[in-house]
DRENNUVEX-866803 format. One line per 10 residues: number of its first residue (from 1); their letters; for each residue x, y, z of N, C-alpha, C. Coordinates in Angstrom, 2 decimals. Last residue first. Example, Ala and Ser with C-alpha at 12.3 -4.5 7.8 and 13.67 -1.06 7.14 Angstrom:
# DRENNUVEX-866803
2) SA) 12.85 -2.25 7.08 13.67 -1.06 7.14 12.90 0.03 7.87 | 13.19 -5.69 7.80 12.30 -4.50 7.80 13.20 -3.30 7.80
***
This chain:
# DRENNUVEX-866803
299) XXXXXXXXXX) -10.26 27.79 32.87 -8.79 27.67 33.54 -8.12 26.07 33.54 | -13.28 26.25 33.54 -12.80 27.31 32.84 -11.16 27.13 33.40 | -15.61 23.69 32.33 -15.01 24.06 33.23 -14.07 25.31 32.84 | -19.33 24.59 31.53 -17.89 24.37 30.97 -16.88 24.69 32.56 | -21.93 23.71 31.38 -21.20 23.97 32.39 -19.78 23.18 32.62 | -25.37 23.95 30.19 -23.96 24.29 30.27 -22.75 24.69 31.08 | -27.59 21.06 30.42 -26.96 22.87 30.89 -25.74 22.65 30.68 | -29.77 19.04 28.93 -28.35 19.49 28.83 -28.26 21.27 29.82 | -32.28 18.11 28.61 -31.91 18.63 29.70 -30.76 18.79 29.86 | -31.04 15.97 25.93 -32.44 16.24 26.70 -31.98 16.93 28.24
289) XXXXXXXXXX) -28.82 17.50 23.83 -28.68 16.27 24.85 -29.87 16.92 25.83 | -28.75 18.28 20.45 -28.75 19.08 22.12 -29.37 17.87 22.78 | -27.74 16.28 18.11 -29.00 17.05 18.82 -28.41 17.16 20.04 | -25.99 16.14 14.85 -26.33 15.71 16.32 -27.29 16.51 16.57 | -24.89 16.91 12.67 -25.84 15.72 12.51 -26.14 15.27 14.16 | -24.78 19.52 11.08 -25.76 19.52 12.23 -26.29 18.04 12.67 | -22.73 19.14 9.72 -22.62 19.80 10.41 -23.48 20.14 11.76 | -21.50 17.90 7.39 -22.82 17.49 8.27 -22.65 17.80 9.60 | -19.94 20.01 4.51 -19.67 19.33 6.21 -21.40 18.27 6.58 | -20.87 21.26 2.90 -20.87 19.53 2.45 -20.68 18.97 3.91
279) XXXXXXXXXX) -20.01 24.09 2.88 -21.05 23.27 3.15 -22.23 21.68 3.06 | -18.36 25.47 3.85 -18.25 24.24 3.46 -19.30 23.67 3.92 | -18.43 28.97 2.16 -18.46 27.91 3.68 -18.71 26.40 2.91 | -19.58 30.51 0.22 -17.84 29.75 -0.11 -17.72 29.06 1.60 | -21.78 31.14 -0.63 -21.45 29.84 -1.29 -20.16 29.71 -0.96 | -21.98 33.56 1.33 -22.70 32.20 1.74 -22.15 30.89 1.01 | -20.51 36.15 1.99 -20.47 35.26 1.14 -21.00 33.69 1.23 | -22.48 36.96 4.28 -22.06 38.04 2.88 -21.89 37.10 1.76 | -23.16 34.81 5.48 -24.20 35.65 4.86 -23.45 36.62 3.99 | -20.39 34.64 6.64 -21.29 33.23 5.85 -22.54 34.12 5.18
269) XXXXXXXXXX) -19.90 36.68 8.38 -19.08 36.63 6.74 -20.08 35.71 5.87 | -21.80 35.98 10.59 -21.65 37.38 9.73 -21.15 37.05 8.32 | -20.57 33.88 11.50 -21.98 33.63 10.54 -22.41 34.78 10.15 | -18.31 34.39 12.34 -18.16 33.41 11.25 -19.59 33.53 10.66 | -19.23 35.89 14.79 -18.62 36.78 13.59 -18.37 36.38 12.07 | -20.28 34.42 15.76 -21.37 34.98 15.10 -20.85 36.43 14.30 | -18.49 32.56 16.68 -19.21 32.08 16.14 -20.36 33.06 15.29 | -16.76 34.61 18.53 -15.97 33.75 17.15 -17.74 33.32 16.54 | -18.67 34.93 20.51 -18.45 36.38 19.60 -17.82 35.97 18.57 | -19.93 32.28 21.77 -20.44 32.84 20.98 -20.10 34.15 20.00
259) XXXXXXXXXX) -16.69 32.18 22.82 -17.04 31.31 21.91 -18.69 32.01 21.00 | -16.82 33.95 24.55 -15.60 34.06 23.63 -16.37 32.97 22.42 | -18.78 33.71 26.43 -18.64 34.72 25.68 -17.73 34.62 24.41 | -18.73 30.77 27.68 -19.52 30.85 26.57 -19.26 32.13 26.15 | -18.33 32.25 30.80 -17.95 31.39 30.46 -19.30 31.28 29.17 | -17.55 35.43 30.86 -18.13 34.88 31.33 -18.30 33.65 30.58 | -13.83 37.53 30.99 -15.61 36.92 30.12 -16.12 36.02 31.08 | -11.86 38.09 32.16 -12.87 39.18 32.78 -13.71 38.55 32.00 | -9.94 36.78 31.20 -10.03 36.42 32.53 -11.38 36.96 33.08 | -9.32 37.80 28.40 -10.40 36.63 28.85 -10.67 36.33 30.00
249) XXXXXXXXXX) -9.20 40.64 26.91 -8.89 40.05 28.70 -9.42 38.83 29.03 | -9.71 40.56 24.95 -8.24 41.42 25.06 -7.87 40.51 26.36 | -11.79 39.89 21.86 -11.61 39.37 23.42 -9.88 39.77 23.94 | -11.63 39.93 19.31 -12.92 39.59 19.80 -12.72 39.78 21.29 | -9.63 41.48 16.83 -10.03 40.85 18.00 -11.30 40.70 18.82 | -9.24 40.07 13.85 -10.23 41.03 14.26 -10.29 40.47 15.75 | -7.40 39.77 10.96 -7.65 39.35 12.49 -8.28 40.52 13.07 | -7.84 39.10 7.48 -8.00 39.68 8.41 -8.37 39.35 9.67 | -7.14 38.33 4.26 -7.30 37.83 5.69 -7.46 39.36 6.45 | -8.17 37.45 0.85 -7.00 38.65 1.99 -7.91 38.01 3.01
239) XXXXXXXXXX) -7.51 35.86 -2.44 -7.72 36.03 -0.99 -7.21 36.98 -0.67 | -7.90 34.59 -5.28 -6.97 35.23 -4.51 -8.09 36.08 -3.79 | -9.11 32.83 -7.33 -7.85 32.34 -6.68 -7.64 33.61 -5.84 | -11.42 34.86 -8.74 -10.84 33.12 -8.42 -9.55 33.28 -8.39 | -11.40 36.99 -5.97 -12.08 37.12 -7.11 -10.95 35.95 -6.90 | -11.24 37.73 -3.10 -11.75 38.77 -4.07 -12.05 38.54 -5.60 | -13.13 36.10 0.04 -12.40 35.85 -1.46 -12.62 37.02 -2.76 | -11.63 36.41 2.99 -12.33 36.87 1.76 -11.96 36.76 0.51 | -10.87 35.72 6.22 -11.13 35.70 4.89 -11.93 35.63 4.12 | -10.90 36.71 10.08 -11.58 36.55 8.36 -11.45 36.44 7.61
229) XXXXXXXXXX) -10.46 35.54 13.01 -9.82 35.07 11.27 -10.87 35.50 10.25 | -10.54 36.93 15.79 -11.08 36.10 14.57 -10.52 36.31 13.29 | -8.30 36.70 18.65 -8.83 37.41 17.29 -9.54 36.23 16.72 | -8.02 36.75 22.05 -8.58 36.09 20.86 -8.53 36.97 19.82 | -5.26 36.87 23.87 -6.32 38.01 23.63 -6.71 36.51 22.31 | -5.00 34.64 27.20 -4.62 35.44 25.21 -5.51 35.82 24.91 | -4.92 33.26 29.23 -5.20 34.45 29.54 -4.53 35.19 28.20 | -4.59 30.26 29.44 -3.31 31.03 29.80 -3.85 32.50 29.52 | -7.57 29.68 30.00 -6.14 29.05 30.31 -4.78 29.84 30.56 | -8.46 31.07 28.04 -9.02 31.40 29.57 -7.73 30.94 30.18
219) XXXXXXXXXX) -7.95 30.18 25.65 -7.57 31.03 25.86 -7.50 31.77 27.37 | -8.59 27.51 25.94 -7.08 27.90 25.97 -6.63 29.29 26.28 | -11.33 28.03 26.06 -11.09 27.34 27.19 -9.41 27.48 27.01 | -11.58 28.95 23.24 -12.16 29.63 24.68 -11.37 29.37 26.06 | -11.12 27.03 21.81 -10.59 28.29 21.79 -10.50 28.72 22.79 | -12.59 24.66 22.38 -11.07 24.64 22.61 -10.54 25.82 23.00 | -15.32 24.47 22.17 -15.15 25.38 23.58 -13.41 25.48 23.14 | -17.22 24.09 19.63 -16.22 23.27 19.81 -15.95 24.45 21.45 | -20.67 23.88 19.62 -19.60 24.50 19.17 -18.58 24.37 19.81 | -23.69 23.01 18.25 -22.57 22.87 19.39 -21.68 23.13 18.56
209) XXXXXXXXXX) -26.99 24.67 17.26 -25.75 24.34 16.78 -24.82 23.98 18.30 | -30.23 25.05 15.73 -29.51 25.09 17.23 -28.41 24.09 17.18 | -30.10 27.50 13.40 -30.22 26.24 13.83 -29.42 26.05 15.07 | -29.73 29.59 11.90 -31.23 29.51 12.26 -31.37 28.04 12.34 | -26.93 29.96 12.51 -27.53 29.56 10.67 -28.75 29.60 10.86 | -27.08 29.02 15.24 -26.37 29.50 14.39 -26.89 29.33 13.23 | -27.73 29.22 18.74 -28.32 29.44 17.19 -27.27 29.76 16.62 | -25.70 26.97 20.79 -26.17 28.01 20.63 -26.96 28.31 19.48 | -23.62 24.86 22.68 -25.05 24.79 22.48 -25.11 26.55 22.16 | -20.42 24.30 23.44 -21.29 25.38 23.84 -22.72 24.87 22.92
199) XXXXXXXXXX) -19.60 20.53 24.49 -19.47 22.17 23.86 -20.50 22.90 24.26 | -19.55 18.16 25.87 -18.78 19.47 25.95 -19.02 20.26 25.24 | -21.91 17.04 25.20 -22.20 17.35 26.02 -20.98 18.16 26.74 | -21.09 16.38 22.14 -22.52 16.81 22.62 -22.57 17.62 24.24 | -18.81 15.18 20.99 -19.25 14.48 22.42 -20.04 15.78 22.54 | -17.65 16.12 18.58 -18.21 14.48 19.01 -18.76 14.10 20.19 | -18.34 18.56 17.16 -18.04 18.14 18.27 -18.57 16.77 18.47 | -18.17 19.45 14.01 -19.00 19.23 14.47 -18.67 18.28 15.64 | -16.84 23.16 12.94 -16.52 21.27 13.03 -17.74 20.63 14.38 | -16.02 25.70 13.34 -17.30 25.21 12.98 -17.15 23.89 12.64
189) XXXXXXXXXX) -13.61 26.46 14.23 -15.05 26.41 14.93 -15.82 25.85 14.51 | -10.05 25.94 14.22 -11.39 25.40 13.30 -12.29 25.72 14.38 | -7.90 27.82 15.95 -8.68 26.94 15.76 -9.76 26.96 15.05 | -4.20 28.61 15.77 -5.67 28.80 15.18 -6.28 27.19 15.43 | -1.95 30.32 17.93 -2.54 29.30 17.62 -4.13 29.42 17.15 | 0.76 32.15 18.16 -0.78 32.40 17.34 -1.05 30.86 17.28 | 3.11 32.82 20.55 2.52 31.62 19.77 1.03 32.23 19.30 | 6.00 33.38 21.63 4.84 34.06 21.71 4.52 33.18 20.33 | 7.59 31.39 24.35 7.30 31.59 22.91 5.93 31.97 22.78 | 7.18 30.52 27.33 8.48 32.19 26.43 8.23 31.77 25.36
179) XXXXXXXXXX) 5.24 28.62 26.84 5.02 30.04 27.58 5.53 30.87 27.20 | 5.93 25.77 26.37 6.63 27.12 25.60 5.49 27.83 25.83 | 4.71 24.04 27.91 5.63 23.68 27.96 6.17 24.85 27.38 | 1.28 24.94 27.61 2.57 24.78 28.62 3.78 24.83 29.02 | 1.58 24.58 24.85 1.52 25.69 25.23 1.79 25.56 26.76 | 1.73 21.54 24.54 2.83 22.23 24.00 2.76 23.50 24.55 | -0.49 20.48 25.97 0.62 20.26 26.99 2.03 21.00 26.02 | -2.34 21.68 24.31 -2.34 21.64 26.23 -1.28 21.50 26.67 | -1.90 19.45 21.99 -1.72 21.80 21.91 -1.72 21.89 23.39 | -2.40 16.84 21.97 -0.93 17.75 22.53 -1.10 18.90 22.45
169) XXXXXXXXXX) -4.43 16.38 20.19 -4.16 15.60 21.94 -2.58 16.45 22.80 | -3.76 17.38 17.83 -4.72 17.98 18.51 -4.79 17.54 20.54 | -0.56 18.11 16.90 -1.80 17.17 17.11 -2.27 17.72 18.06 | 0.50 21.07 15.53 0.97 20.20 16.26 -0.48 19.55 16.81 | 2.88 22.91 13.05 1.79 22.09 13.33 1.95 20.70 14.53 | 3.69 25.80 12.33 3.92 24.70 13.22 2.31 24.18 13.16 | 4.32 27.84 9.80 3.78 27.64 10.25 4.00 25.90 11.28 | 6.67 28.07 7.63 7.11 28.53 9.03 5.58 28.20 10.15 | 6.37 27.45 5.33 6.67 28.75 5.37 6.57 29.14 6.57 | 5.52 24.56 5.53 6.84 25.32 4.69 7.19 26.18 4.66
159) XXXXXXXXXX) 3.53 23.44 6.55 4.48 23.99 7.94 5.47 24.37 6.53 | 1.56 22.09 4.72 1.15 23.74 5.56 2.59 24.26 6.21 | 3.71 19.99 3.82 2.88 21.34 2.85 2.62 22.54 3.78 | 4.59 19.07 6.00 5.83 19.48 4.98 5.11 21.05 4.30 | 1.68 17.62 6.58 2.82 18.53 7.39 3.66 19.34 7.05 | 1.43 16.10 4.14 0.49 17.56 4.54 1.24 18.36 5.58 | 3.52 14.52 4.32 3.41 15.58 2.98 2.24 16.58 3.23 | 2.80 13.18 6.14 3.88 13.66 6.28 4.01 14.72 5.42 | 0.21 12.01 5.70 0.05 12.67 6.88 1.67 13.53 6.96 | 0.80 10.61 3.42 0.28 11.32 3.21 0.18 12.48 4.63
149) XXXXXXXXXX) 2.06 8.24 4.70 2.81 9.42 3.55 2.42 10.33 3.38 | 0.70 7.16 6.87 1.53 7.81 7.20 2.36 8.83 5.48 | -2.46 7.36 7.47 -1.93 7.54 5.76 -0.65 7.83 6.16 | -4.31 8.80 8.87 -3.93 6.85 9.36 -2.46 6.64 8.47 | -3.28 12.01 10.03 -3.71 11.04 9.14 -3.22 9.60 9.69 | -3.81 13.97 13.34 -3.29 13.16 12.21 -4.02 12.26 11.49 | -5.53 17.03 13.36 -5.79 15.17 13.71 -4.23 14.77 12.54 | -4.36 19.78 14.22 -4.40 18.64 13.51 -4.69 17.65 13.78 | -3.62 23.29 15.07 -3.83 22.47 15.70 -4.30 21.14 14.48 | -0.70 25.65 14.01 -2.01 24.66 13.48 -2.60 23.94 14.36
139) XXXXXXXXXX) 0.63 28.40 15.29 0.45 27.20 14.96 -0.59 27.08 14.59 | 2.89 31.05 14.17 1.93 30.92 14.18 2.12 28.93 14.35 | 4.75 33.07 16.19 5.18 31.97 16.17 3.58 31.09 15.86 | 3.88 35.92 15.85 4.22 35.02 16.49 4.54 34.29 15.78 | 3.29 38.29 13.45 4.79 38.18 14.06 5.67 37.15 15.43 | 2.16 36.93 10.54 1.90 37.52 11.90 3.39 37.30 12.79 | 2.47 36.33 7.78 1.92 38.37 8.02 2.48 37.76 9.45 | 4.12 33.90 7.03 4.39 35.09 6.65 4.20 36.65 6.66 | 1.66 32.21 8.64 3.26 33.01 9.26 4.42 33.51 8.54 | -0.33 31.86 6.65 0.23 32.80 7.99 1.04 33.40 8.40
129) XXXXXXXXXX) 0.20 30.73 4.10 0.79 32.23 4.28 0.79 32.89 5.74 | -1.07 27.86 4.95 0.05 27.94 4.27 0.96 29.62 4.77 | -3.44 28.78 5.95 -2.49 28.18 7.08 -1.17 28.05 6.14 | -4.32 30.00 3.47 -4.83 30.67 4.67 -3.30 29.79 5.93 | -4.55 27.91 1.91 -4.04 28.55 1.84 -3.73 29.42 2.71 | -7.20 26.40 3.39 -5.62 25.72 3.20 -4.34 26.64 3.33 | -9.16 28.35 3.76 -8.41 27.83 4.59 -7.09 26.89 4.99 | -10.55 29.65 1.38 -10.00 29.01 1.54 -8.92 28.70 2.53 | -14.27 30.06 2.15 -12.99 30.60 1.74 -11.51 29.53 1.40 | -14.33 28.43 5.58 -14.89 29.45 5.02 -13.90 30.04 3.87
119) XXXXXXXXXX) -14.14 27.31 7.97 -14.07 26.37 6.73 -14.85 27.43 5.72 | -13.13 29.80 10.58 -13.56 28.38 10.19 -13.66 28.14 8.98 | -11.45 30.69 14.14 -12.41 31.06 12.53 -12.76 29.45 12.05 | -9.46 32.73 15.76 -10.22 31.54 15.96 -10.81 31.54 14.57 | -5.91 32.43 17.58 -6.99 32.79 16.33 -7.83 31.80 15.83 | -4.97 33.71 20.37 -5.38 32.64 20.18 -6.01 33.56 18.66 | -0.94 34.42 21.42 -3.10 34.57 21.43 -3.34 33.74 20.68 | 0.87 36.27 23.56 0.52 35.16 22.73 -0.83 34.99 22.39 | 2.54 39.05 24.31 1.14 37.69 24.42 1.25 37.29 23.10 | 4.18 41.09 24.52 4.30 40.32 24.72 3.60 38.86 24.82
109) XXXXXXXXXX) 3.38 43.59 23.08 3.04 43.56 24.83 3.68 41.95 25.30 | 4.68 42.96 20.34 4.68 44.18 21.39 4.96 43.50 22.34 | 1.90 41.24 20.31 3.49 40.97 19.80 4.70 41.23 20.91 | 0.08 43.11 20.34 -0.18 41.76 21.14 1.13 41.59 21.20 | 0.51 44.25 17.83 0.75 45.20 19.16 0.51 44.35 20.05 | 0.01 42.67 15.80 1.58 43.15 16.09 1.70 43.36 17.51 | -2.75 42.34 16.13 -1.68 41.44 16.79 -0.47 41.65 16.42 | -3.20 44.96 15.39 -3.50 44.72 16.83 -2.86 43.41 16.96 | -2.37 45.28 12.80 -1.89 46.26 13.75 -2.07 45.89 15.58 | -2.39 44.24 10.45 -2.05 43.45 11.44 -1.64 44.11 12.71
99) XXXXXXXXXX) -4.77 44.74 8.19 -4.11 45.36 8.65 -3.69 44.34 10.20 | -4.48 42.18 5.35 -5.24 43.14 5.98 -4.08 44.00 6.90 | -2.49 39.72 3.52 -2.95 40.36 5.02 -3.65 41.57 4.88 | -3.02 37.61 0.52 -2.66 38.76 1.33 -3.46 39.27 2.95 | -2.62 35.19 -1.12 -3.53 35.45 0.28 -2.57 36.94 0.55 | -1.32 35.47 -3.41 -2.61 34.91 -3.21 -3.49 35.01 -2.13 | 0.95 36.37 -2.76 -0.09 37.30 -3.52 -1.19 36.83 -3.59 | 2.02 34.47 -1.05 1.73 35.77 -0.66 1.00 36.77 -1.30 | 2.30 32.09 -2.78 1.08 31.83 -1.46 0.46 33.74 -1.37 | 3.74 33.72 -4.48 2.86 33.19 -5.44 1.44 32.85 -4.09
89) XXXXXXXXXX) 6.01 33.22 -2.99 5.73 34.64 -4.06 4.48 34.58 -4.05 | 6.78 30.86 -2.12 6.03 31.60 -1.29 5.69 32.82 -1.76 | 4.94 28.66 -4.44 6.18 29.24 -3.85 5.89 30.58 -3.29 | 3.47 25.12 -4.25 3.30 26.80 -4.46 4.33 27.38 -3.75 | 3.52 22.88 -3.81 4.08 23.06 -4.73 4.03 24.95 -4.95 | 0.86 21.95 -2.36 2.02 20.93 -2.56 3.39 21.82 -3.41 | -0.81 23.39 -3.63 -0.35 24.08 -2.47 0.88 23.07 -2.08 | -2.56 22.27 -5.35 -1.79 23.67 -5.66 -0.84 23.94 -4.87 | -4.45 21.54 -4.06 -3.24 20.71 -5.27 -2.05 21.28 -5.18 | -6.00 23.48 -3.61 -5.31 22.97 -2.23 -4.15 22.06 -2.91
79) XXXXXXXXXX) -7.01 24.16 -5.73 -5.92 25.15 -4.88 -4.75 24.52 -4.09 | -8.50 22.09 -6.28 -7.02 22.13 -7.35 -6.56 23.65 -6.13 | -10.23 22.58 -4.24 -9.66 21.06 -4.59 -8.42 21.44 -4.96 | -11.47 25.27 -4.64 -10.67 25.03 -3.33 -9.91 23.65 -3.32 | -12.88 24.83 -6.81 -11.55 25.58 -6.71 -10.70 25.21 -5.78 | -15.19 23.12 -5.86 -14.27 22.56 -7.16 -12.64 23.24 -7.07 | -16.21 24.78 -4.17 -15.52 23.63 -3.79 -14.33 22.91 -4.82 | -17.27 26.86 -6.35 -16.25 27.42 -5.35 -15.19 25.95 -5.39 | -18.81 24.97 -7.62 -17.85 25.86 -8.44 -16.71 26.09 -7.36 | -20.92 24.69 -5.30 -19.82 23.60 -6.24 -18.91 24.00 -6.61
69) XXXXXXXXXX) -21.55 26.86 -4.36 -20.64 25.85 -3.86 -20.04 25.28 -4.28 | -22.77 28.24 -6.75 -21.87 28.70 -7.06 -21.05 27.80 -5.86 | -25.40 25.79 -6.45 -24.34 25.48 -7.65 -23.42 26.53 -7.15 | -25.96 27.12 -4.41 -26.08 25.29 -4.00 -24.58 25.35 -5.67 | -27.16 29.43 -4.76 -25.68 29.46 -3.65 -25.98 28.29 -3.75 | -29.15 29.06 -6.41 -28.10 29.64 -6.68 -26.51 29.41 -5.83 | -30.90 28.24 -4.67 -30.59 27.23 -5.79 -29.16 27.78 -6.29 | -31.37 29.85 -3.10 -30.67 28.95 -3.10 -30.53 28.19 -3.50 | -32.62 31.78 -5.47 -31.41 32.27 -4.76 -30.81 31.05 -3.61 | -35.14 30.13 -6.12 -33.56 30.54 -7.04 -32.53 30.81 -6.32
59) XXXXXXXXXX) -36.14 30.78 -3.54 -35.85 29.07 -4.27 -35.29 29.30 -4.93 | -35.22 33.32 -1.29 -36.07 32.67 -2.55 -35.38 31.07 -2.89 | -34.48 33.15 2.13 -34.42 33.23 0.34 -34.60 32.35 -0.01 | -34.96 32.60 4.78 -35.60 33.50 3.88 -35.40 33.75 2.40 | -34.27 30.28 5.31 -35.27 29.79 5.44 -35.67 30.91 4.40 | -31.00 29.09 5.08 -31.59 30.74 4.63 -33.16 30.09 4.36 | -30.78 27.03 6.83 -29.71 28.05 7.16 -30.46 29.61 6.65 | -32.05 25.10 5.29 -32.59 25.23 6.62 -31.68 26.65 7.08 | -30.83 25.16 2.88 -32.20 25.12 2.74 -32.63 25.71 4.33 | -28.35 24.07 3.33 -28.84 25.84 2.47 -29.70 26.15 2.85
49) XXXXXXXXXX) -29.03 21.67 4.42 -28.06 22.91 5.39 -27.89 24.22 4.49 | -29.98 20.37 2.00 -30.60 20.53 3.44 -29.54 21.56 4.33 | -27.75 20.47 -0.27 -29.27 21.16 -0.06 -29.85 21.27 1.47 | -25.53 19.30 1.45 -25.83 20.68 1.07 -26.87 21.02 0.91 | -27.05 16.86 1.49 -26.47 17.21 2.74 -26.66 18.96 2.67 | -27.34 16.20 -0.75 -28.55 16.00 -0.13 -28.55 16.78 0.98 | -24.72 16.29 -2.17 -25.77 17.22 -2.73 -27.26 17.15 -1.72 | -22.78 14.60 -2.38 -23.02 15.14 -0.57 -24.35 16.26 -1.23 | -22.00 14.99 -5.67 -21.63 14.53 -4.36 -22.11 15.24 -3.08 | -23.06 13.97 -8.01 -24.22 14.42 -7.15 -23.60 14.26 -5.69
39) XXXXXXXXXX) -21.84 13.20 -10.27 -22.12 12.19 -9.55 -23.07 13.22 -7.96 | -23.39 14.97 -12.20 -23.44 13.42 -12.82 -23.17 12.87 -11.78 | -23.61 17.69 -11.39 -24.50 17.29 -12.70 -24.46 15.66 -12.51 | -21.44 17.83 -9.53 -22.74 18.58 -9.29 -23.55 18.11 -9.99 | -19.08 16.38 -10.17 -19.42 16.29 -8.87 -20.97 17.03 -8.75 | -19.05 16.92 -13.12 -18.77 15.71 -12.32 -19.58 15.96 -11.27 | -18.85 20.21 -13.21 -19.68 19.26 -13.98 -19.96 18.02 -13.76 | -16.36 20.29 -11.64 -17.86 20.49 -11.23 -18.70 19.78 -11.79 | -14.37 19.29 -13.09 -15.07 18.43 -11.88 -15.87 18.95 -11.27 | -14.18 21.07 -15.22 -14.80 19.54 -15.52 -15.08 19.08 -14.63
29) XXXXXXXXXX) -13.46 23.50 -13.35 -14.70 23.50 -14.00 -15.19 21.88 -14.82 | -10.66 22.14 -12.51 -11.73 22.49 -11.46 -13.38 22.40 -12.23 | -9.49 22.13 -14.98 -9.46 20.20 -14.33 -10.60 20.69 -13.46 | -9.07 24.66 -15.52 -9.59 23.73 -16.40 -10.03 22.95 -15.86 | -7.43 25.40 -12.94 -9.02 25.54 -13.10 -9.69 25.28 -14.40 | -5.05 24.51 -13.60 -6.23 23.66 -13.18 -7.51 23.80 -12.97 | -4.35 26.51 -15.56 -4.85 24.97 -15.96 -5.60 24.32 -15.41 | -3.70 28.56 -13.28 -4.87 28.79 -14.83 -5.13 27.24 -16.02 | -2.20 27.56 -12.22 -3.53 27.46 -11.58 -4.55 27.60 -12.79 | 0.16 25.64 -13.47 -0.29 26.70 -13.21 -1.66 26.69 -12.71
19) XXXXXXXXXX) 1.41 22.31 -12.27 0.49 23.25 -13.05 0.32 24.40 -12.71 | 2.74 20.78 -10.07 3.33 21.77 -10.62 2.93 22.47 -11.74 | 0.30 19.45 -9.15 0.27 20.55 -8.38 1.16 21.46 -8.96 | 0.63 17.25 -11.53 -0.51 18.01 -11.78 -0.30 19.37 -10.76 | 2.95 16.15 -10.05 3.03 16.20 -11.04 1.51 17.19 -11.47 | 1.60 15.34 -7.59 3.14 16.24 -7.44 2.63 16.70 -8.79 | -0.31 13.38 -8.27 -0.58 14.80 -7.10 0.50 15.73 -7.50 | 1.13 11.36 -9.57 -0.39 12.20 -9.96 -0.32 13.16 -9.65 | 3.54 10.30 -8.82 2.62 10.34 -10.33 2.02 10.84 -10.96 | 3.62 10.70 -6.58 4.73 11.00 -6.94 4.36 10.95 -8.47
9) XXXXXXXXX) 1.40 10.01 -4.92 1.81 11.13 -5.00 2.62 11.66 -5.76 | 1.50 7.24 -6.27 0.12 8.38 -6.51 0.61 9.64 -6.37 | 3.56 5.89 -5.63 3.05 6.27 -6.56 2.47 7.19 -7.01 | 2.87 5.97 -3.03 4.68 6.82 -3.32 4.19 7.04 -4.97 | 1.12 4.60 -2.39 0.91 6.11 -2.50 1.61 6.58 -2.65 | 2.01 2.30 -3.30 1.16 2.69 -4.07 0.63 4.12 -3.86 | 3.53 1.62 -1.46 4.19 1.90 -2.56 3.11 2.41 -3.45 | 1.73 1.17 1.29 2.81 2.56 0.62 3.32 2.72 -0.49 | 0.83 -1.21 0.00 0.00 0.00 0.00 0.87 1.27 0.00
***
């Protein structure tokens, strides 16, 4: 089996990622046509989480944001191809920074912080150029892959321009351990929590949603200002970011603040640009636990 992904990668993936983008979005628009018209991927899933998310628009207009997903998703495939192989000229004009004035000045003061956001846009790229704008020591948090070749060549890919990546069962005990390193660690929000009865419970999309607490609860932990992650897509292939702080003092929130102000800053952008969230996730496939209260531990 490894030899067969020394293959693949070394056959297929490598070899197609050293394409210009303006090719692959040839290969992107045939695999829409694929994935939307003939094999109909996760199309039940998406319709139902358009459908229930914008109760108020018209039947064209989500009919509309169902196909420009595809299109998008299709991009975000060959981007992410893309990214095996993209040079940091080429990450940096593609994603450009906003203004980085408040986590410079975090920098400054000496903190470390937390950046929170989600599957919005393109997020590959996004962890590729980080730590080319911000002046910590940006990390990833990660499940590893079963795929050891593949789990090594995604490491290699996001961490090439200085970004750290480190498994999700260890960020607790790495930020412990490096305190004197001022560290941006980003977390995914909108992923759908396996255990129901840790996360926050709140409306989101005009659905009663759980939401991961990591951010919150690290940040309470060692006391980091939060920003949110925005990206925006200005037109195909190229991005700008922006950190927007949500939270300076976490010691002074009340347990669930940090997490509902990331979550309804992510469902701000999702309404500007609605077709570029991932919305193939199954995102709502659980239910609020009968007589659930909330009662996160904090610190």
């Amino acid at each position: 089996m490894y030899v067969l992904n020394l293959i693949l990668y070394y056959g297929v993936i490598l070899p197609l990622s050293c394409l210009p983008l303006r090719v692959l979005y040839i290969f992107s628009d045939g695999l829409y046509l694929l994935v939307y018209y003939i094999a109909g991927y996760r199309k039940k899933v998406v319709t139902e989480n358009i459908y229930k998310s914008f109760p108020e628009k018209s039947e064209a207009e989500k009919r509309a944001i169902i196909r420009e997903f595809y299109r998008h998703f299709c991009d975000t495939l060959v981007e992410s191809l893309k990214c095996f192989t993209i040079s940091r000229e080429e990450a940096s004009k593609r994603m450009k920074a906003e203004d980085m004035t408040e986590i410079s000045q975090s920098f400054a003061d000496g903190k470390s912080a937390i950046l929170a956001g989600g599957h919005l846009n393109n997020w590959e790229l996004f962890a590729i150029a980080a730590d080319m704008y911000i002046p910590h020591q940006a990390i990833a948090i990660y499940s590893p892959l079963k795929n050891r070749l593949f789990d090594e060549k995604m490491r290699s890919t996001r961490g090439k321009y200085g970004l750290k990546l480190i498994p999700m069962k260890q960020i607790g005990l790495y930020l412990s351990h490096h305190r004197e390193q001022l560290t941006a660690t980003i977390f995914a929000m909108d992923q759908s929590p396996s255990n129901p009865h840790k996360s926050y419970w709140m409306e989101f999309l005009n659905q009663d949603t759980s939401v991961f607490l990591g951010a919150e609860r690290y940040a309470v932990k060692f006391n980091m200002p939060v920003y949110y992650g925005r990206i925006y897509k200005i037109k195909r292939g190229y991005y700008s970011f922006n950190l927007i702080k949500v939270c300076d003092d976490p010691s002074k929130t009340s347990p669930g603040d940090i997490t509902v102000a990331i979550t309804k800053k992510l469902e701000e952008d999702i309404r500007i640009q609605p077709a570029y969230w991932l919305w193939s996730h199954r995102r709502w496939k659980r239910s609020r636990p009968p007589g659930y209260t909330f009662s996160p531990a904090r610190g």
